[in-house]
C-alpha positions in Angstrom: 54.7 31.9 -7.4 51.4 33.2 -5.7 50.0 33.7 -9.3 49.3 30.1 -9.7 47.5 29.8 -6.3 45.0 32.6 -7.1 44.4 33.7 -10.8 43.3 37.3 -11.2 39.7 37.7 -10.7 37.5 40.9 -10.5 34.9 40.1 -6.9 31.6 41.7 -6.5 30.9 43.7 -3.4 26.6 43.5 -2.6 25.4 45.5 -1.0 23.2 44.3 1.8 20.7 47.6 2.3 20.2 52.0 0.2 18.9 57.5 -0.9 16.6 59.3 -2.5 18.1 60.2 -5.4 15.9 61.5 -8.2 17.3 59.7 -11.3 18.4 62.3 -14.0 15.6 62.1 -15.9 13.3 62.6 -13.7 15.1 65.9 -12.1 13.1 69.1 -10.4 14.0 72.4 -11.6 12.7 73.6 -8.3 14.7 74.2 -4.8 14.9 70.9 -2.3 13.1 72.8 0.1 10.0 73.4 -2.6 10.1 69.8 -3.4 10.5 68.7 0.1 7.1 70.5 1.1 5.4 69.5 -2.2 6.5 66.0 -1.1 5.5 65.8 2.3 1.9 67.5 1.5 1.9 64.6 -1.3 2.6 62.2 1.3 -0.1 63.5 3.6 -2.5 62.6 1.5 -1.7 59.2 0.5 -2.4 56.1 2.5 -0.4 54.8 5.6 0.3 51.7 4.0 1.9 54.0 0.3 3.4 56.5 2.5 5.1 53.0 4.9 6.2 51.6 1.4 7.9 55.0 0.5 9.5 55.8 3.5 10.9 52.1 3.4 12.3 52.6 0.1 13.6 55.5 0.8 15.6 54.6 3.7 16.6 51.6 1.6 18.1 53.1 -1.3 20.0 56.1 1.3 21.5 53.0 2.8 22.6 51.0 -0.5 24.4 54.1 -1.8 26.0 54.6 1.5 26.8 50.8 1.7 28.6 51.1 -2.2 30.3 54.4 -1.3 32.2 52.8 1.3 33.6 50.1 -0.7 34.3 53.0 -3.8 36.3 55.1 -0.9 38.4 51.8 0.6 38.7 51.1 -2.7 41.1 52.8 -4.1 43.2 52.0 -7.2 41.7 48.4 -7.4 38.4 49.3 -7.6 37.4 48.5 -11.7 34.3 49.8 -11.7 31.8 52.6 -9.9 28.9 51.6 -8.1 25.9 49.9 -10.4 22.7 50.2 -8.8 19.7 47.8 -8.8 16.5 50.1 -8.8 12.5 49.5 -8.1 10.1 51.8 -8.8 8.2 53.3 -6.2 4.6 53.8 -5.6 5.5 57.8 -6.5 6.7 56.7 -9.9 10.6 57.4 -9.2 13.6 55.1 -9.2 15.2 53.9 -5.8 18.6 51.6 -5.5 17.3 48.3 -3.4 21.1 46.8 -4.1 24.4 47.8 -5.9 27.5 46.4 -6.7 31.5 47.4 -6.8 34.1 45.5 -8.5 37.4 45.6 -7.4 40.7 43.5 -8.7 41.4 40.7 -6.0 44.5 39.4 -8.0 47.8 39.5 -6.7 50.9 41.3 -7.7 52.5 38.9 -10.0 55.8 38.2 -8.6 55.8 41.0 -5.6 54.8 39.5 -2.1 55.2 42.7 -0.6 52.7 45.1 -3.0 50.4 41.7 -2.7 50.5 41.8 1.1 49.5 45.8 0.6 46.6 45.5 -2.4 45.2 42.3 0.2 45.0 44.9 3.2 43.3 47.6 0.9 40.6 44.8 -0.7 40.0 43.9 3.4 39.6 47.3 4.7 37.7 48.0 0.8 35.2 44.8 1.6 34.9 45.6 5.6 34.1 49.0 4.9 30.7 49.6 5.1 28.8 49.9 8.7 27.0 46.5 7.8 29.4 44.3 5.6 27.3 41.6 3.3 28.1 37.9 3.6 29.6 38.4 0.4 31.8 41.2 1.7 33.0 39.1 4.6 33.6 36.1 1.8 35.9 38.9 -0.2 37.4 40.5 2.9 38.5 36.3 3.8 39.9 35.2 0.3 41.8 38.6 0.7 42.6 37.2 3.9 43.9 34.3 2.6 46.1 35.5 0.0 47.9 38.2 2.4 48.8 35.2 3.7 50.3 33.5 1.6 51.9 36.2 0.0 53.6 36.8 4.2 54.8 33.2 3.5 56.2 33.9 0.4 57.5 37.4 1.4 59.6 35.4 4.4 61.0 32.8 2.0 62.6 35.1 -0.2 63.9 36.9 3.1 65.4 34.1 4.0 66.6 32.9 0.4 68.3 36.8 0.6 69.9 36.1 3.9 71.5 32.9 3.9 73.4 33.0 0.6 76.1 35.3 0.1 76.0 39.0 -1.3 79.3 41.1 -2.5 79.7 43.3 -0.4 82.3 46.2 -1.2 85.5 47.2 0.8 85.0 50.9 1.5 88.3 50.6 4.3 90.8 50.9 0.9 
């Protein structure tokens, strides 16, 4: 049974980089295009080494949500929760994601080779997703590897359990 080989377990996708998104609480009533300008006249002002930070953060959390969104998309059905971000604040007071996380169900299908061989290709192309995977999405992406696998090796036996003993068949010649 490929239950005992790997026990259900939810992974963790990280994300390795991150979009400016104004958390809720902070929200404009104003257009984008209003607080665009208002921002860049703001940034203007500031110092090359605030405006550097901001820009980095910036580009940082646009690249974390991108990075999580992936995995959410690839996802599917075994993905157990949305994205959680990790946020810092930046030197213009609002939150920005620096990491995030997805969880997905790695487990196999109890007693079904086949559906396991088909939730292990959708956690690969789920953990592979992203343009940049993490180390830790190339370590799910493997133990997903892994238990396709074995569940291929399990899928054959039964094939060939099913082949070599004897079925009834029925006479339709009568």
């Amino acid at each position: 049974m490929i239950g005992s080989a790997y026990p259900p377990v939810s992974t963790v996708f990280f994300a390795k980089t991150s979009s400016s998104a104004t958390p809720s609480d902070q929200q404009e009533t104003s257009s984008p295009d209003a607080r665009q300008a208002r921002q860049q006249k703001a940034d203007s002002s500031q110092d090359p080494e605030r405006v550097a930070q901001l820009q980095q953060l910036k580009n940082r959390d646009r690249e974390v949500r991108a990075h999580e969104l992936a995995h959410v998309a690839a996802g599917g059905q075994y993905v157990t929760s949305g994205a959680q971000f990790s946020y810092q604040k930046g030197p213009d007071g609002r939150l920005y994601a620096v990491a995030g996380e997805v969880s997905i169900d790695t487990s196999p299908v109890a007693g079904n080779p086949q559906a396991t061989i088909q939730k292990a290709q959708a956690i690969i192309r789920a953990a592979m997703a992203p343009a940049e995977p993490s180390g830790q999405d190339r370590q799910v992406a493997a133990r997903a590897s892994g238990m396709l696998q074995q569940a291929r090796a399990q899928l054959q036996i039964l094939t060939e359990d099913s082949a070599s003993s004897p079925g009834t068949y029925l006479d339709v010649t009568a």
